[in-house]
C-alpha positions as a Markdown table, in Angstrom:
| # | Residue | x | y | z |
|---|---|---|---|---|
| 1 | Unk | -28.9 | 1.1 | -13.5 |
| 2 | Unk | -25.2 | 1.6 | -14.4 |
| 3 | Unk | -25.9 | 5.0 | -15.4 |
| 4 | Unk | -27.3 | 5.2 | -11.5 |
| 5 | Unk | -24.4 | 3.4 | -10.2 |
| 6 | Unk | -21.8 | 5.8 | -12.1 |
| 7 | Unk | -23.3 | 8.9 | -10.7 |
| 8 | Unk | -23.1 | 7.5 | -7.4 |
| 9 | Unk | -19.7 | 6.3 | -7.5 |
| 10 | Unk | -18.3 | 9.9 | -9.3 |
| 11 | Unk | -20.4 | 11.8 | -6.4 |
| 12 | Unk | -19.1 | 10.2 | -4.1 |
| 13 | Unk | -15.5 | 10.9 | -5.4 |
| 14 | Unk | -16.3 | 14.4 | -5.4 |
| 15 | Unk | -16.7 | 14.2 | -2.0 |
| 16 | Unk | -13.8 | 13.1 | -0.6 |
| 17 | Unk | -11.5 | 14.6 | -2.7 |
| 18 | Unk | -13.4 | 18.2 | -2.2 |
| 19 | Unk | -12.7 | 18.6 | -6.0 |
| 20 | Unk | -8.8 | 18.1 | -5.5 |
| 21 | Unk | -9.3 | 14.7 | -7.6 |
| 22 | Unk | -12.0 | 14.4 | -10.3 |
| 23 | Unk | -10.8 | 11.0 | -11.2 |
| 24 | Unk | -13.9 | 8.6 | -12.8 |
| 25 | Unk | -13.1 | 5.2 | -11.1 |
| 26 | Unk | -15.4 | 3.5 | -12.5 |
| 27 | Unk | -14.0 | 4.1 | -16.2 |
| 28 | Unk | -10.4 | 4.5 | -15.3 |
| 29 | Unk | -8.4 | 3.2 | -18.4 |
| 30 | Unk | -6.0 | 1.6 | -16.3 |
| 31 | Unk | -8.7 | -0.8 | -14.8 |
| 32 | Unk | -10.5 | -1.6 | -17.9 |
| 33 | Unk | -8.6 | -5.4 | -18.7 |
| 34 | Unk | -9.0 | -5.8 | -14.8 |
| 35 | Unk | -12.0 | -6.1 | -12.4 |
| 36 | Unk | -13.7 | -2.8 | -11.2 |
| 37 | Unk | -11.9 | -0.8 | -9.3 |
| 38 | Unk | -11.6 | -0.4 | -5.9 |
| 39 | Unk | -13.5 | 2.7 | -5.3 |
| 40 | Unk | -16.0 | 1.9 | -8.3 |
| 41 | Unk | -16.8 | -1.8 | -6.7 |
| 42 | Unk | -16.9 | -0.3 | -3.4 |
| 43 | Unk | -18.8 | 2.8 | -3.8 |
| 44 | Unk | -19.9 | 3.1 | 0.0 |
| 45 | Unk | -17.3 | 4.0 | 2.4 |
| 46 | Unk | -19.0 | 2.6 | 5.1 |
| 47 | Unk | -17.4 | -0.6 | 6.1 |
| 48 | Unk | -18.7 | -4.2 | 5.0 |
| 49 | Unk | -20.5 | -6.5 | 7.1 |
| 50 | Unk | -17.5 | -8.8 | 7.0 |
| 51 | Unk | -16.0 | -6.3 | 9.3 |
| 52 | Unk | -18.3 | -7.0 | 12.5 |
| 53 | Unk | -18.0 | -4.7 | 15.5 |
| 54 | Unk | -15.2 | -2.5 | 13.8 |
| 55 | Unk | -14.5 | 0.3 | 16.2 |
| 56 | Unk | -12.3 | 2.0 | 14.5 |
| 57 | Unk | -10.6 | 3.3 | 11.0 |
| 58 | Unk | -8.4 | 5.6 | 10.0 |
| 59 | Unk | -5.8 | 7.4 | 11.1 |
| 60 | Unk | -4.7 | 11.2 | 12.7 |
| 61 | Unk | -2.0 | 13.4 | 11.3 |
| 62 | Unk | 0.3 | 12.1 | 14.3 |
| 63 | Unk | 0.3 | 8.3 | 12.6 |
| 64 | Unk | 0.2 | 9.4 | 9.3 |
| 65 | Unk | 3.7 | 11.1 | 9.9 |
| 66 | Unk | 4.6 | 8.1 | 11.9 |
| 67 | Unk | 4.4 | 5.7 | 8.9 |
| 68 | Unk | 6.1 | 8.3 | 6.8 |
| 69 | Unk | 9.0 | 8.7 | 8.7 |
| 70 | Unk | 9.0 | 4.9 | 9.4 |
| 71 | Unk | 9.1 | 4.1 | 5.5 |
| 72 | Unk | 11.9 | 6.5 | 5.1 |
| 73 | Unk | 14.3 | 5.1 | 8.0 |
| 74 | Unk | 14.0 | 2.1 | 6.4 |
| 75 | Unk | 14.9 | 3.4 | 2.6 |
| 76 | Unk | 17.6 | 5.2 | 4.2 |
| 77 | Unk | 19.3 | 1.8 | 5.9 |
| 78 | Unk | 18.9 | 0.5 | 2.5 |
| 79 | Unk | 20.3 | 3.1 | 0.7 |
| 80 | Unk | 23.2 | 4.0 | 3.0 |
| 81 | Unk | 24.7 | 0.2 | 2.7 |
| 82 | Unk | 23.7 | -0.1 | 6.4 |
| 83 | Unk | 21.4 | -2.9 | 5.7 |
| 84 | Unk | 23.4 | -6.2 | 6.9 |
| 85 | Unk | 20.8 | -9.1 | 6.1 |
| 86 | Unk | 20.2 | -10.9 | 3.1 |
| 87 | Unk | 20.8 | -13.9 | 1.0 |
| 88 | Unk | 24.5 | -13.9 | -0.9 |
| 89 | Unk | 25.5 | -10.9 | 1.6 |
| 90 | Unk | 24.3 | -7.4 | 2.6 |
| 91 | Unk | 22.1 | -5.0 | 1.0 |
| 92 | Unk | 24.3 | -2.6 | -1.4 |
| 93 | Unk | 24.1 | 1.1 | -1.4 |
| 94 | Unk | 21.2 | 3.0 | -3.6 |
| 95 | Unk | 22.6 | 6.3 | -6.1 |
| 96 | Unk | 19.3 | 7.5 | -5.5 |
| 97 | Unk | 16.2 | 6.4 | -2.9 |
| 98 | Unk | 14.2 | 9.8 | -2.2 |
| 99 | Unk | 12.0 | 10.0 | 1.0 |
| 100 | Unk | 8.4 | 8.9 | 0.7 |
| 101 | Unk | 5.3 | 11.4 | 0.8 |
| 102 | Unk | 2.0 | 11.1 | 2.0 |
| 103 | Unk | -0.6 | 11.1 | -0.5 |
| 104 | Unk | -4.2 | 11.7 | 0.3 |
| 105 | Unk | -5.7 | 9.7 | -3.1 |
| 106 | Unk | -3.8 | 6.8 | -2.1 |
| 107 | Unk | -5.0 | 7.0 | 1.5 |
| 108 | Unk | -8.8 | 6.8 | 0.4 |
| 109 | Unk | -8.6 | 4.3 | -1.8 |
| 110 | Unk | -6.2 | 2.3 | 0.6 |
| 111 | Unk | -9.3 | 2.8 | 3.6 |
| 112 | Unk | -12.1 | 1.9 | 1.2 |
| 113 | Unk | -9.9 | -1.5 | 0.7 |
| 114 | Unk | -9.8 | -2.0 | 4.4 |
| 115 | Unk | -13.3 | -1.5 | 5.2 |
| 116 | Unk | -13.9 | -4.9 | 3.1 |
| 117 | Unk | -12.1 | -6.6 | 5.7 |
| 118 | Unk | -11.6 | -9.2 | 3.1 |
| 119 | Unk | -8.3 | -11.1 | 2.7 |
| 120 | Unk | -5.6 | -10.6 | -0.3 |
| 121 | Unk | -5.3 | -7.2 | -2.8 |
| 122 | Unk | -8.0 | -5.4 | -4.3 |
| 123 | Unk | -8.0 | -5.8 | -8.4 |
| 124 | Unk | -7.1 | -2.6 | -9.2 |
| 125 | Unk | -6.3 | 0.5 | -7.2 |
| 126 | Unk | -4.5 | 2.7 | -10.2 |
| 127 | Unk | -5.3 | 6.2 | -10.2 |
| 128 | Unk | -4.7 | 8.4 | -13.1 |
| 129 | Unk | -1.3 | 9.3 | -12.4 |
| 130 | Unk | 0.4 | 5.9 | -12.3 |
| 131 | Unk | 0.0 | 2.6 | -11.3 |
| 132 | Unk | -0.5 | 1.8 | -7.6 |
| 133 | Unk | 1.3 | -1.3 | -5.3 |
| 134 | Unk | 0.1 | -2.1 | -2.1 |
| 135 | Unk | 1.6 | -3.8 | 1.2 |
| 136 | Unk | -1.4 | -5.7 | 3.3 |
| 137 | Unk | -0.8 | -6.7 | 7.0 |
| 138 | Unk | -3.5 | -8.4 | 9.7 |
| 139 | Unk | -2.7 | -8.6 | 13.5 |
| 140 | Unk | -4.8 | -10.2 | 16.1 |
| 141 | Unk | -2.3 | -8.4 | 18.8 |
| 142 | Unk | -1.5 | -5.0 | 19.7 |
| 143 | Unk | 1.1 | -4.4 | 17.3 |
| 144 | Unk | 2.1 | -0.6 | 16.6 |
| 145 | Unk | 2.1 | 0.6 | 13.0 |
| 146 | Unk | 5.7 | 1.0 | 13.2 |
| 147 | Unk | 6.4 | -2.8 | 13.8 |
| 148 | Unk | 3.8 | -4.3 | 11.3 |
| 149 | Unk | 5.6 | -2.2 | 8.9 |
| 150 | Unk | 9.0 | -3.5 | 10.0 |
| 151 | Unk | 7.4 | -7.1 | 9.5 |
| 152 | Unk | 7.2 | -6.3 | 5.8 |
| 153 | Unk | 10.8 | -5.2 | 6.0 |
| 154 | Unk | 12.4 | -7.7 | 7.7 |
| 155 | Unk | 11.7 | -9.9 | 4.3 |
| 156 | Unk | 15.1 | -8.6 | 3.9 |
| 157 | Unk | 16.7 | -11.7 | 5.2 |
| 158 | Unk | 15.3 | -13.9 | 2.3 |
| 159 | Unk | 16.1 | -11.0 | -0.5 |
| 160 | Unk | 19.3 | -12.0 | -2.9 |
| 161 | Unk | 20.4 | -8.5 | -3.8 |
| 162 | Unk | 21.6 | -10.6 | -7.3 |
| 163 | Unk | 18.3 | -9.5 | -8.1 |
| 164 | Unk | 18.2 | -5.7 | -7.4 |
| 165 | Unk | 18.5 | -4.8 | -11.1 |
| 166 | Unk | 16.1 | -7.0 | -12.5 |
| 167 | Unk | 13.3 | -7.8 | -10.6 |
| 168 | Unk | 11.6 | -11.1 | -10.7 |
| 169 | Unk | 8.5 | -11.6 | -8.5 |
| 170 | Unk | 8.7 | -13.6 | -5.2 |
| 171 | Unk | 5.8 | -14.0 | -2.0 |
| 172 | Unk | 8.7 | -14.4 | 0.5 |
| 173 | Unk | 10.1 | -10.6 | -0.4 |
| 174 | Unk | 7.4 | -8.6 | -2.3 |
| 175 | Unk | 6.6 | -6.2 | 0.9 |
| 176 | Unk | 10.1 | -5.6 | 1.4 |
| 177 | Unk | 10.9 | -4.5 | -2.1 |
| 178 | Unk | 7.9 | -2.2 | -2.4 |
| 179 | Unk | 9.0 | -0.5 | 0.6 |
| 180 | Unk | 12.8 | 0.1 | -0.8 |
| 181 | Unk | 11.5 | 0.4 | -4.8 |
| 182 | Unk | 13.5 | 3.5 | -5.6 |
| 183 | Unk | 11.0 | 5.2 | -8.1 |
| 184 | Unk | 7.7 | 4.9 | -5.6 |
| 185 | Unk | 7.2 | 8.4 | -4.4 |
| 186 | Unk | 3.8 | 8.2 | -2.6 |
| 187 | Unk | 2.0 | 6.2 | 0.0 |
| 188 | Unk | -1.2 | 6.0 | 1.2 |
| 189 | Unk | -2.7 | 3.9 | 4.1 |
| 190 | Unk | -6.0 | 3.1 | 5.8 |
| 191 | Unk | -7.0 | 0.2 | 8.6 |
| 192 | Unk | -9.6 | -0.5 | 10.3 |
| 193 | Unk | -9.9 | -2.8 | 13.5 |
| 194 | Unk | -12.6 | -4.9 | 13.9 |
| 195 | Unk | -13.8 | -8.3 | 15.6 |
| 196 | Unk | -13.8 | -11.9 | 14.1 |
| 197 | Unk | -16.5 | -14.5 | 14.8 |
| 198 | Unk | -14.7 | -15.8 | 17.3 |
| 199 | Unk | -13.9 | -13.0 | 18.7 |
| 200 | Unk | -10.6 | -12.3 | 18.4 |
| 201 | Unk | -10.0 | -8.3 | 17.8 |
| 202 | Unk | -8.2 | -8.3 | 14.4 |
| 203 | Unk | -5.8 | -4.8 | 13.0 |
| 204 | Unk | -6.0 | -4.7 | 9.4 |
| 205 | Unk | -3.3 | -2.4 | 8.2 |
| 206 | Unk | -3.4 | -1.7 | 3.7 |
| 207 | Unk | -0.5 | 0.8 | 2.4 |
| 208 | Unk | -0.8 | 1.8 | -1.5 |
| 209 | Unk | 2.2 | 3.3 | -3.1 |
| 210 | Unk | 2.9 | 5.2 | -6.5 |
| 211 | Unk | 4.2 | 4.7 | -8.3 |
| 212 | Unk | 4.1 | 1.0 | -7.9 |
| 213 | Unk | 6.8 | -1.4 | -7.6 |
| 214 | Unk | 7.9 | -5.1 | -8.2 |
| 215 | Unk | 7.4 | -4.9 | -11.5 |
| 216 | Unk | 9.3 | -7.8 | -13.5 |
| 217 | Unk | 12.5 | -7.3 | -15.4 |
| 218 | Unk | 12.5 | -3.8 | -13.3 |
| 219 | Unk | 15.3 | -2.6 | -11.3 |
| 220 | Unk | 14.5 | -2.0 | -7.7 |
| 221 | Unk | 17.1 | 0.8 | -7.9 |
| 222 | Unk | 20.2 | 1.9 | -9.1 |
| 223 | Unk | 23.2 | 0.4 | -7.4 |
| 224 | Unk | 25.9 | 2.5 | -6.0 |
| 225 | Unk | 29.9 | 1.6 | -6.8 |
């Protein structure tokens, strides 16, 4: 049966990457101290039944660059000194905060996550490149992609730029500092919108990025005098 189950999971792979990524996910040393990874666990990419009605999931190439270029105005605020907000005084200037990439790996395992529908971060999303962070946001309105991203931002306002060169883990700021976390170079989304029991029409937005950021004792990024 797990024999079965690996096969399916590697075909499966093979299929949405077209051969671009031959990654095993179901034996990824990255994941092995952790519960099964995302697309191992997951191996249909149809979504779950916890995601009634969904009508949609996905995205085109027109809000793919739209969350690009969103994540990179906001690195660029950062890293020009423009950013104002924050505990103990403004956001300093970044030596170095390069403009964000779309990656398609990210993005498949990011939509497999969303068609769970299920609440809170998947165990492990790691690919064999680096390790992977992820941003998770849930709307029962009609808010863009642009402004649920800019909700994880504007954790700004409760970030003490004391702790910029050593990071120390925190709920209230975590989406903001994955966003501005100079050595991430990739991102990957999915989201999927669906209906709750009661009714209510629910967004469900998940952004991966590699490498991953917040990681303790780690500088965000480099400070500029």
């Amino acid at each position: 049966m797990a024999l079965i189950f690996s096969i399916l999971c590697l075909a499966i792979v093979a299929e949405n990457f077209a051969g671009t990524y031959a990654t095993d996910y179901c034996n990824l040393k990255f994941c092995k101290k952790i519960k099964g990874h995302t697309m191992c666990t997951y191996a249909s990419p149809i979504p779950a039944t916890l995601c009634r009605q969904w009508s949609s999931q996905g995205f085109n190439d027109a809000e793919r660059k739209a969350i690009v270029e969103k994540h990179n105005q906001l690195r660029k605020k950062v890293a020009s000194g423009e950013e104002k907000r924050g505990k103990n005084g403004p956001q300093p200037a970044a030596i170095f905060m390069p403009n964000l990439t779309w990656d398609k790996e990210l993005e498949i395992i990011a939509q497999r996550w969303a068609n769970q529908c299920s609440r809170g971060h998947d165990s492990c999303r790691n690919v064999e490149r680096f390790s992977v962070g992820q941003n998770i946001a849930s709307s029962s309105n009609k808010s863009t992609l642009e402004e649920m991203i800019q909700s994880w931002y504007n954790e700004v306002a409760n970030f003490d730029r004391r702790y910029i060169s050593t990071y120390g883990h925190s709920d209230e700021v975590g989406h903001y500092t994955q966003i501005v976390w100079a050595d991430t170079t990739k991102i990957g989304c999915g989201r999927i919108k669906y209906k709750k029991p009661n009714g209510w029409t629910m967004h469900y937005l998940v952004c991966n990025y590699g490498p991953t950021g917040n990681v303790i004792g780690k500088k965000i990024y480099e400070i500029k005098n």
